[in-house]
N, C-alpha and C positions, 0 to 999 in steps of 0.2 A: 342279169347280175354282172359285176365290173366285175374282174377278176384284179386283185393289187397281188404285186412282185415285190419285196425287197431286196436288192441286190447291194450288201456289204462288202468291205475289203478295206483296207490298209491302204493309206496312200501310193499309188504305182505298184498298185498287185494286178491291175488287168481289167479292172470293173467294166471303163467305158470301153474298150475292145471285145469285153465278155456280153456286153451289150446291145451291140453293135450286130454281131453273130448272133445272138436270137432273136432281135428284128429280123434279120435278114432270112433266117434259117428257121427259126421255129414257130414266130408270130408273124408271119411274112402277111396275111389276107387277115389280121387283125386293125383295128384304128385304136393307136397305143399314143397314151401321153405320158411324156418323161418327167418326173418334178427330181426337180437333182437340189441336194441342200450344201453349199459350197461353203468351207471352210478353209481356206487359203489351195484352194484345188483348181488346177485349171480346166473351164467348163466340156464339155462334148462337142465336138464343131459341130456351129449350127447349121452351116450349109449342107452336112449331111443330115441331119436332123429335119432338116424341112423339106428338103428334095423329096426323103421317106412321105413327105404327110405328119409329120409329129413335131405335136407343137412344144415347145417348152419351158415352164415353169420354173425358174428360179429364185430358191428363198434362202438366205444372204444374213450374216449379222448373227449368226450361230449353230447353234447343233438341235438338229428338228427332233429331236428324243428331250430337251430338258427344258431350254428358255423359251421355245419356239412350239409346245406342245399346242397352243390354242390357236397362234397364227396355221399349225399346219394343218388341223381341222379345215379352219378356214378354208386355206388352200385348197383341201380335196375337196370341199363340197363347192366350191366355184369351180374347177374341175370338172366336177360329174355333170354341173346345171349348164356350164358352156360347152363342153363338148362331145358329152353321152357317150365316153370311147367303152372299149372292147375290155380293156387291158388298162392299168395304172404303173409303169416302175418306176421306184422310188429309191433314189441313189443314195443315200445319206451319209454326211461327211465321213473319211473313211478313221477319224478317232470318236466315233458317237460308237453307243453298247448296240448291239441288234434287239436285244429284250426289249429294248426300251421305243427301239422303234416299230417292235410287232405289237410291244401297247400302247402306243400313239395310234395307231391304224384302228387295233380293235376298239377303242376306246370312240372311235367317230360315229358322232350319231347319225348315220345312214343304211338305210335296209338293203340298199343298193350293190354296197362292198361286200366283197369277199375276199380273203386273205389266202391267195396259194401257195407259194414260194416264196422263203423267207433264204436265199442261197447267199455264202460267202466264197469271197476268192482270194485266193492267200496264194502270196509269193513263194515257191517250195523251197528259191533258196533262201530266205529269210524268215522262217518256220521256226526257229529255235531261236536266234537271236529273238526275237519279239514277242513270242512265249517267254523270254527272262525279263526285256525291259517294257512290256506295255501290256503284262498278262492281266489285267484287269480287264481290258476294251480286248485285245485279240484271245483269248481263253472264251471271252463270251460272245464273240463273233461266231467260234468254234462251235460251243452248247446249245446255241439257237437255231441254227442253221438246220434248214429241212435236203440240202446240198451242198455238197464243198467243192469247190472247182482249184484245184491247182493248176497256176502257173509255173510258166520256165520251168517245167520239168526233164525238158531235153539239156538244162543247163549244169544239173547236178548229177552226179553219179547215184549208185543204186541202194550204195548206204544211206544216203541223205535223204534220198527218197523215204526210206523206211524208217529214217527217223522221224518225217516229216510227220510219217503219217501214223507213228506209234503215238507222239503229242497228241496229235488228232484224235487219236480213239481216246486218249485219257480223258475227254472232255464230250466228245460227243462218238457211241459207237453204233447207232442208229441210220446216220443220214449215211447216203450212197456218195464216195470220193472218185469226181472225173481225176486223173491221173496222166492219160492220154495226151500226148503233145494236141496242141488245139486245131494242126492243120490236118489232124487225121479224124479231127472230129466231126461227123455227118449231122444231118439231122436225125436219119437212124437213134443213133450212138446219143446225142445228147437229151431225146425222147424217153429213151429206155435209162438215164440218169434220172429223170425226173419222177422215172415209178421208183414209186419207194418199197414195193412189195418184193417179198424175193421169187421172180420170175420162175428162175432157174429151175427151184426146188418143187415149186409148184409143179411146175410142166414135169419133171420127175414122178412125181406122184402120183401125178394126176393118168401119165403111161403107164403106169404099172399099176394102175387103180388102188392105190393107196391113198387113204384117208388122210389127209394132212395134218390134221389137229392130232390125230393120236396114233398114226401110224398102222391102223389097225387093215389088213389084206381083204379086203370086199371081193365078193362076188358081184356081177354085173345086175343081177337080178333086182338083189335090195341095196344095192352100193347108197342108191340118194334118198334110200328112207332110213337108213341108219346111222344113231345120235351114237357119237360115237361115247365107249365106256371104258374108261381107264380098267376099273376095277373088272371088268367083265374077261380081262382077256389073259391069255398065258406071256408068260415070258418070252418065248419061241415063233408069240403073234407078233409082235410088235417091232418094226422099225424104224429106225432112228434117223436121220440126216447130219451131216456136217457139212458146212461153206465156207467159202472163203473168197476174199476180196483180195487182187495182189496185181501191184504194178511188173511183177519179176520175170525178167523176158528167158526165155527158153528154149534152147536147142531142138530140136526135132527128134536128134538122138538122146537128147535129155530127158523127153518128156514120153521120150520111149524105155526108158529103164525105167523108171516112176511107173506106167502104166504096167509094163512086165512084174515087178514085183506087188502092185495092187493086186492081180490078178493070178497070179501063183503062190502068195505068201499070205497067210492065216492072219498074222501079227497083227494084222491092221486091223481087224472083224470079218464078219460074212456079210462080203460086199453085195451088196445086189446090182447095184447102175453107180457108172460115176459116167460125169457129161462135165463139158465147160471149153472154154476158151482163153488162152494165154498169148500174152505179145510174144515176137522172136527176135530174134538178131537182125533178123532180114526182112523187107519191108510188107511184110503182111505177117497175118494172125495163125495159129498154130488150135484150130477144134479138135476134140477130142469126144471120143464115146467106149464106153466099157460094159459090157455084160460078164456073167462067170467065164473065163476060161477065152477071151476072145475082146480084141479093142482096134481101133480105129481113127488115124489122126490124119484132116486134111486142114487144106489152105484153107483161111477164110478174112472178113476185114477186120478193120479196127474196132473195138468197143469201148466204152467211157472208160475200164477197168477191169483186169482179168477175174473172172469167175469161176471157181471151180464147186463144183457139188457131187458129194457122195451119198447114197443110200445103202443102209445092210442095216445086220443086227453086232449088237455090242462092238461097237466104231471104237477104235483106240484113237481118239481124236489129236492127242498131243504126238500119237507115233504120225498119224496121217498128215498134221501139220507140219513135222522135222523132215517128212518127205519131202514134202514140196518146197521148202526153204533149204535143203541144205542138199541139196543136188551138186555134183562135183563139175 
C-alpha cells in the first residue's frame, strides 16, 4: 500500500521546510515522491530533492483541487506505475481548499493509495489577519487537517499564540497543534504529533486500571472480560478525565503552587492522578506527576505541545482550567 500525505499552508507558512524535516526525520528509510502543484510559488530546490532519491513531479497551469482534477489522477497513477515508492506528498498550491484535495486523492481509481496525513502549516503570526481576508481557503485548511503545524512561533508573544490557536479550535478541535519552535522538534516529538489518540489519558487509565470508555474501577481478575455498562454502576464508581493542550510556558515555582493547591484543595474534584508536561522559561521541559496528598516535578525535553491530564471524580473542569491559565 502507498501511503499519500497532504501537506497544505498559505503561501510562506513553512510547508517546504516542514517537508524537508520529515524527509529527513521521519520518512528518512522510506522512497517518497513529491508532486508539488505550483501556483505562482517558488519550487523545492531540486538539488536537494534529488541528492534525497526523490524524484519530482510538477504540475503547472492551476489548482490540483478544481481545473486539474483529471490531469492529477493522471499524474498519481503514472507515479505509482514508474516508481512504486513508499510514500506520495503532495504540496498543493497554498490558495487551493484541502477538502478538495483529500477528494482529488480519494477519488483516484487505484487500490494501491492510501490517504494518511492530510496536515497544514499556518504562519502563527498571521493566523488572524487571514482568518479575516482569505477565510474561505484558510478556515478550510483548518477543518481538514488531521495536524496543524505552527510556524514562527518563537516570533509572537503568548497572547498571540493563544489567539492563534483559539481560531484554530473554532474550526477544527480534533486534530493534535505542534506549537513547539521547530528546532526543538525531535523526531520523538513530531511521531507522537502524528497519533491522534490521546496518549496521555490512556496510559492514565490504563495505571490505574480504569476502563476508559466508562471510567468504571476494574479489578485485575476480570478487567478484559468486562463490557463496560454505564447504567450498571454507582455514581462514586465512576471517573472522569479532563485535558488539555497548551503552548503556556511555566515557572517551576509556578507549576508548583498549581500542583499544591490540586492536591490540598477539594474545589477542583477528588483527584485521583494528574501527569503531563509543560514548556518553561528555561531551555528544557518542566514533568510533572500527582497522586492524593504527594506530587513530583522533573526536567524533561521538548514535546510537539504541552499536555496536561487529570483523573478523579466530579472534576470542576472550568475551575481546573482557570488554574492552569491564570497562574500569576
Amino acid at each position: 500500500m502507498i501511503k499519500v500525505d497532504i501537506i497544505s499552508g498559505f503561501l510562506g507558512a513553512g510547508k517546504t521546510t516542514f517537508i524537508k524535516k520529515l524527509i529527513k526525520e521521519i520518512y528518512l528509510d522510506e522512497q517518497i515522491v513529491l508532486i508539488e502543484n505550483e501556483f505562482g510559488e517558488i519550487g523545492i530546490d531540486g538539488t536537494f530533492m534529488h541528492d534525497s532519491g526523490i524524484e519530482i513531479t510538477e504540475i503547472n497551469s492551476g489548482c490540483i483541487c478544481c481545473s486539474l482534477v483529471d490531469d492529477f489522477e493522471t499524474s498519481l497513477v503514472e507515479v505509482i506505475e514508474k516508481y512504486h515508492p513508499d510514500r506520495i506528498i503532495i504540496e498543493p498550491s497554498g490558495v487551493g481548499k484541502l477538502s478538495d484535495v483529500i477528494k482529488a486523492v480519494n477519488e483516484v481509481n487505484s487500490d494501491e493509495l492510501s490517504l494518511d496525513n492530510h496536515m497544514t502549516v499556518i504562519d502563527a503570526k498571521k493566523c488572524r489577519l487571514y482568518t479575516k481576508n482569505f477565510g474561505e481557503f484558510f478556515n478550510n485548511q483548518i477543518k481538514y487537517a488531521s495536524l496543524i503545524i505552527l510556524s514562527r512561533t518563537e516570533d509572537i508573544t503568548e497572547f498571540q499564540l493563544n489567539e492563534c490557536i483559539k481560531i484554530i479550535k473554532e474550526h477544527n478541535n480534533k486534530a493534535n497543534i505542534i506549537t513547539t519552535t521547530w528546532n526543538q522538534l525531535t523526531q520523538e516529538t513530531l511521531v507522537a504529533a502524528f497519533d491522534h489518540s490521546d496518549n496521555l489519558r490512556n496510559q492514565l487509565f490504563n495505571e490505574l486500571d480504569i476502563c476508559p470508555e466508562c471510567g468504571h474501577n476494574h479489578n485485575h481478575e476480570h478487567h478484559h472480560n468486562h463490557k463496560c455498562k454505564h447504567e450498571h454502576h454507582h455514581a462514586d464508581e465512576i471517573f472522569t478525565s479532563w485535558s488539555k493542550q497548551t503552548p503556556k510556558k511555566y515557572t517551576k515555582i509556578q507549576l508548583e503552587t498549581i500542583l499544591k493547591k490540586l492536591s490540598e484543595n477539594s474545589n477542583y474534584g477528588n483527584i485521583l492522578r494528574a501527569k503531563g508536561y509543560v514548556d518553561s522559561f528555561e531551555n528544557n521541559w518542566l514533568y510533572f506527576d500527582l497522586v492524593p496528598g504527594e506530587y513530583e516535578i522533573r526536567i524533561g525535553k521538548a514535546n510537539f505541545t504541552g499536555q496536561i491530564c487529570i483523573i478523579g471524580e466530579k472534576l470542576d473542569e472550568q475551575k481546573l482550567n482557570n488554574l492552569f491559565d491564570e497562574v500569576a
